[in-house]
Every structure is written in structure tokens, then in C-alpha cells.
N, C-alpha and C positions, 0 to 999 in steps of 0.2 A: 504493500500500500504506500508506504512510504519509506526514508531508506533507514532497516532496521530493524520496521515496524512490519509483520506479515500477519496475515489473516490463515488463520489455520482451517479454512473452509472453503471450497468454489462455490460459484455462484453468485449474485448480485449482492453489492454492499448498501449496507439500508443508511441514513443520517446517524443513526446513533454509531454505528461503526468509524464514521471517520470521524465522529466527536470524539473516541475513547484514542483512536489512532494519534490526531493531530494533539492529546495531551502528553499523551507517549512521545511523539516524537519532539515536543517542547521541554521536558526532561522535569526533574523535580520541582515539585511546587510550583506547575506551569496553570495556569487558569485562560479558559476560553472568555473573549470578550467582543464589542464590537458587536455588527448585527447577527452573528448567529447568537451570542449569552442573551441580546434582548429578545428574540423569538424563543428562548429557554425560560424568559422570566413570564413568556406570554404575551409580548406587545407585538402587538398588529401590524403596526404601519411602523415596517423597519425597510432601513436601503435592499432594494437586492443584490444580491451578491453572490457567486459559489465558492468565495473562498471562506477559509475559516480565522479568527483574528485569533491568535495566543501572547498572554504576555507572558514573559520570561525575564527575569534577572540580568540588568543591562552587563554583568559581567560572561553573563553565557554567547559561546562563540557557537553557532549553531547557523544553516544555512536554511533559506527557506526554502520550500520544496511543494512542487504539485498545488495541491489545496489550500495550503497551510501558509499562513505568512504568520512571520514572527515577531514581535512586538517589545522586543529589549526597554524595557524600562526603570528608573530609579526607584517609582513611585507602585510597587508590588503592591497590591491590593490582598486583605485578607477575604479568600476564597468562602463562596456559597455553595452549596451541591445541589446541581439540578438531579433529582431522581424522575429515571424514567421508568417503564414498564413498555417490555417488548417479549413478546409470545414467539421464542425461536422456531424456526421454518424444521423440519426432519434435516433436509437435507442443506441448510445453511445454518451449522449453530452461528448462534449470539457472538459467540465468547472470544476473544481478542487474544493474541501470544503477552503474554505478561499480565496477565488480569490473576489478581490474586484475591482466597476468599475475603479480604478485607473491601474486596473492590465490587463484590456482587454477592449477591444471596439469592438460591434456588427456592422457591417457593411455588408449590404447585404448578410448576413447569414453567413459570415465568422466572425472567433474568431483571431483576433491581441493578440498576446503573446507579453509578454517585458520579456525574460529572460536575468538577468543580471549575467554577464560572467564578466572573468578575462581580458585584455587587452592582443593581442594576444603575444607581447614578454612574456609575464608572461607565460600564457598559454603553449606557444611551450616548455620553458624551466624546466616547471612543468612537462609536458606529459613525456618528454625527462629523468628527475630526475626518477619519478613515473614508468615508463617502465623500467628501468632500477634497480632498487628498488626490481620490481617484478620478477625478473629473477635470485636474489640472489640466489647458494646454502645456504644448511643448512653453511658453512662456511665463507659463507661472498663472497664469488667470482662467475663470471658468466660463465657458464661451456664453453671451447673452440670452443666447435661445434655451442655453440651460438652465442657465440662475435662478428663473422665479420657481422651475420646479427643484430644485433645491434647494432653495429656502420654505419653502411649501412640505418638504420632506422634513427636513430639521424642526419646524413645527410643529409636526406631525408627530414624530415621534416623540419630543421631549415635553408639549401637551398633555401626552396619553397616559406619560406615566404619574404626570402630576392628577391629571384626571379622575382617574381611575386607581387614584389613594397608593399607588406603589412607592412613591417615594416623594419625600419633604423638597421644598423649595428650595429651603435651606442646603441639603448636601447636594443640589443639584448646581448651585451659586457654590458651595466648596470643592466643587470636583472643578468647574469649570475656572475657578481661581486658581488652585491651585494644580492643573493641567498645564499642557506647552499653550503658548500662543496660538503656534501655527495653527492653521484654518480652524481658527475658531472665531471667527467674525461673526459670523451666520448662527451660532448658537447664542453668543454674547446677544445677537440682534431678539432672537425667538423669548431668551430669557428677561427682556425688559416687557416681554409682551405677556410672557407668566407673571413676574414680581408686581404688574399692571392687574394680575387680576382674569387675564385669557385662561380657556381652557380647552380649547382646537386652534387647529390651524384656519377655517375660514373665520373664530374671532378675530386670530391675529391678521386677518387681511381686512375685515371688518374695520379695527380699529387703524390700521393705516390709512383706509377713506376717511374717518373720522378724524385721524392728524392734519391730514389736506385740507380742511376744511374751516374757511375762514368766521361760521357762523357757530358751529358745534363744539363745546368745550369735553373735555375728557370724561366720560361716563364711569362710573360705578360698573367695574365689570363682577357677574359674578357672586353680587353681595345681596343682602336680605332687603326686600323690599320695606321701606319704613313703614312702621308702624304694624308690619305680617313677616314676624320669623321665618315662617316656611317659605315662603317666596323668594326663590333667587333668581332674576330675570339676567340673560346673557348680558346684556347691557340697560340703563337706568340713568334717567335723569329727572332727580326728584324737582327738582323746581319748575320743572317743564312736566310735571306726570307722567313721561313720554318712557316708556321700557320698547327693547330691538330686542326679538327674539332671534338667531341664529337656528333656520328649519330644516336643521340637518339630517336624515333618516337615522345617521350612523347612530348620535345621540339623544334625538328625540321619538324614532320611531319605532324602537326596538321592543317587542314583545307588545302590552301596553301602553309602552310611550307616546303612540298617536295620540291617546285616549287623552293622555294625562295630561299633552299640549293641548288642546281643546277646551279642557275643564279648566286650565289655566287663560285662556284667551278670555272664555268667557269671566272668572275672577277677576282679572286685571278691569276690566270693563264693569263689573260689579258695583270695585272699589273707586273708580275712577278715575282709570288710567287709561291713556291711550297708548295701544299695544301694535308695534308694526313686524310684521313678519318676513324676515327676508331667508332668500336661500343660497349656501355656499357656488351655485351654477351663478344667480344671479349677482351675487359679489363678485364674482369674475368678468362676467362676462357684458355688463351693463353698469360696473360701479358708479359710475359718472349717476345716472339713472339713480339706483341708491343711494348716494349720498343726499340728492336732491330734495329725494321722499322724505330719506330723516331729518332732513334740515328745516322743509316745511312742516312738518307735525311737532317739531320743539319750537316755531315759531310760534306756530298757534299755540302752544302750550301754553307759551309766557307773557303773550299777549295779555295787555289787562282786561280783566272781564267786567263787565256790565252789570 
């Protein structure tokens, strides 16, 4: 598989196989990170990629190889173990050359894996560096037609995991402090848009129309509607009454969700707010259009009433 590293079976290698391989051939105390650790932690919207990112002890002299890139660093992260669960094939066991019983346990014909991975703040900000990295021209910059969708991507991902409660802001601002420079512009940029209070990437394009805009002051991303705890509108402008909902399927439609934007639309209107709904296609694709809508409905907002 790789040079060292053999697979004591013919037959197709599955993901888990070259996750156990590429740790092997990273050597002691090697941890997988980068977009494979954060599809390990469970985040969705990671770079694609077929390779695999390993860090290793910036004193290991070790070459990269095939799948595998090697990731010499100062700053060793102390390792998590991703366990997985894979049901070996009769004729393609599971089980790797150097797999030892501290490294798997047989239980009713399944093989427990401990792959030890980067912590996911590490992770996301690696993937985020490394994708970004990859997309260099020959001059050192990332061609224009690319940029917006990778800055869209770096969003994406480092949204998701604030999102979806995996990890604090705080070590997401300490990893990326205390990480190199290099390409990391493009996170530094996503993470003003988190510490702001986003929590996707079309809020954070959201609230870029709303920086442009010489009538709409900075909203409340995020936060409890006054005077109703439970209400937390995408965006919010209490002195204009005016809440921007972000109608995204990913986060509002899933299972239920329809249901519960709905009941929310009509609440906000209960109470007496005016609620405008837009959608990550139309933030793209007609922002000019968008910005318009919201700027006329926080007009009327604060207009004096009668």
C-alpha cells in the first residue's frame, strides 16, 4: 500500500484501510488531520480531496508517498480516536500488517478501529490552510474564478462546526492564532463573520451585502429576539422590528424544520415584526435585489408612525 506498509489481503481497499495505513506509515504518535479527521468528526461540507493529511513531528524525516502527505509540525496536537465499525468481507479481512490487539477488538465478527485524528478545531483549520494551499497558481495566488468558491468553502466548513455545537469559538480563534500565517486569510476573513455572530456560509454572504450597504447598520446575528428567549432570528434589527430569515433547506428544512419556519413566520408577525425571507440561491444570485428588499423594510421600520 505504501512503502512498508502491506495489506495482508487481495482484493479492494475500503477508507478505513488507508486511514490505518497512512498512520503506519506516519510513524509514532502520527494523527490524521485536515479534510479526511473532519469527515471523521462528521462535518459535511469538507474540501474534497483523495489524499490523506498526517501530522508528524517536525523532526521526522519521512517522504510522502501515494495518498498520504505528510505534515511535519512543531505544534503536535494531542490525539482523539475516531472508532469505527466495519463488518470484514470472507475474503478481504479488515486487518492491517502491524495492527496489534491494543489497536482492534473482535466482537461478534466486527473489527473496532481507534484511528487517532487531530482535535476537530485543529482539523477544520488545517483542511481550510491545506485546500487553500492546493489551489495556488504557479505564482503564489488563487485564480479569481476560484476565490469566491473558496471562500464559500472555508465558510462552510468552519460555520458547521460552530453550528452544530462541535466546537467553541474560542479554540477555533486559538488554533487559528496560534497556527502559521500562511493561507490563512480566508479563515481569519470567515472567523470575523463567526465572532459576528454567523452561522453558514450564505449568512456570511448575507452579511457582506449588508456591509455594502450604505443604509443598513450591523444586525444582531443569531441572538434572542427581545423580549422572547426562544426566538433566535438569522438576523435582527430591533429598532426597525425588521428580522432576515436565511431559507436555507440544509438548516431550516430538515425533518420538521419546514414546519417550525412557518410557525415562526407567523410568530414574528404575531408579535410585530416584520419578517423577510430570503434564500442562499437568491443571495447569490440577485444580491443587489436583496439588499434593496432589506433596506426598504428597515426603512419603513423606523419611519415615524402616526
Amino acid at each position: 500500500m505504501l512503502p512498508g506498509i502491506y495489506a495482508t489481503f487481495t482484493g479492494p481497499l475500503a477508507d478505513i484501510h488507508r486511514y490505518r495505513a497512512a498512520v503506519l506509515y506516519g510513524g509514532a504518535g502520527a494523527v490524521i488531520t485536515g479534510a479526511t479527521a473532519c469527515q471523521l468528526h462528521g462535518m459535511k461540507y469538507v474540501p474534497d480531496t483523495d489524499d490523506i493529511d498526517v501530522l508528524v513531528p517536525h523532526t521526522r524525516q519521512r517522504v510522502e508517498s501515494d495518498f498520504v502527505r505528510l505534515r511535519r509540525t512543531l505544534r503536535m496536537p494531542a490525539s482523539v480516536r475516531w472508532i469505527g465499525l466495519d463488518v470484514p468481507d470472507e475474503d478481504a479481512p479488515a486487518l492491517l500488517a502491524d495492527d496489534t490487539p491494543d489497536d482492534h477488538d473482535l466482537t461478534g465478527g466486527a473489527v473496532r478501529w481507534l484511528i487517532p485524528m487531530a482535535p476537530l478545531a485543529r482539523a477544520a483549520m488545517d483542511a481550510v490552510r491545506f485546500h487553500h494551499q492546493s489551489l495556488l497558481n504557479s505564482n503564489g495566488t488563487v485564480a479569481k474564478s476560484t476565490r469566491h468558491k473558496l471562500i464559500q468553502d472555508t465558510r462552510a466548513l468552519l460555520c458547521e462546526t460552530v453550528q452544530r455545537r462541535r466546537v467553541q469559538e474560542t479554540a477555533l480563534i486559538a488554533e487559528l492564532n496560534g497556527g502559521p500565517r500562511a493561507h490563512s486569510a480566508l479563515a481569519r476573513l470567515a472567523m470575523l463573520d463567526i465572532v459576528a455572530g454567523c452561522r453558514s456560509a450564505p449568512e456570511c454572504e448575507l452579511r457582506d451585502l449588508i456591509k455594502r450597504s450604505r443604509i443598513l447598520p450591523e444586525p444582531r446575528w443569531n441572538r434572542p429576539l427581545p423580549g422572547n428567549p426562544g426566538i433566535r432570528p438569522d438576523a435582527c434589527w430591533p429598532d426597525a422590528r425588521l428580522v432576515v430569515e436565511v431559507d436555507s433547506k440544509e438548516w431550516h428544512r430538515f425533518g420538521a424544520g419546514m414546519e417550525r419556519t412557518e410557525q415562526r413566520q407567523a410568530r414574528y408577525a404575531e408579535l410585530g415584526w416584520r419578517a423577510v425571507a430570503v434564500s442562499p440561491y437568491r443571495i447569490r444570485s440577485e444580491p443587489e435585489v436583496v439588499r434593496t428588499q432589506i433596506e426598504r423594510a428597515y426603512l419603513i421600520g423606523i419611519a415615524p408612525r402616526r
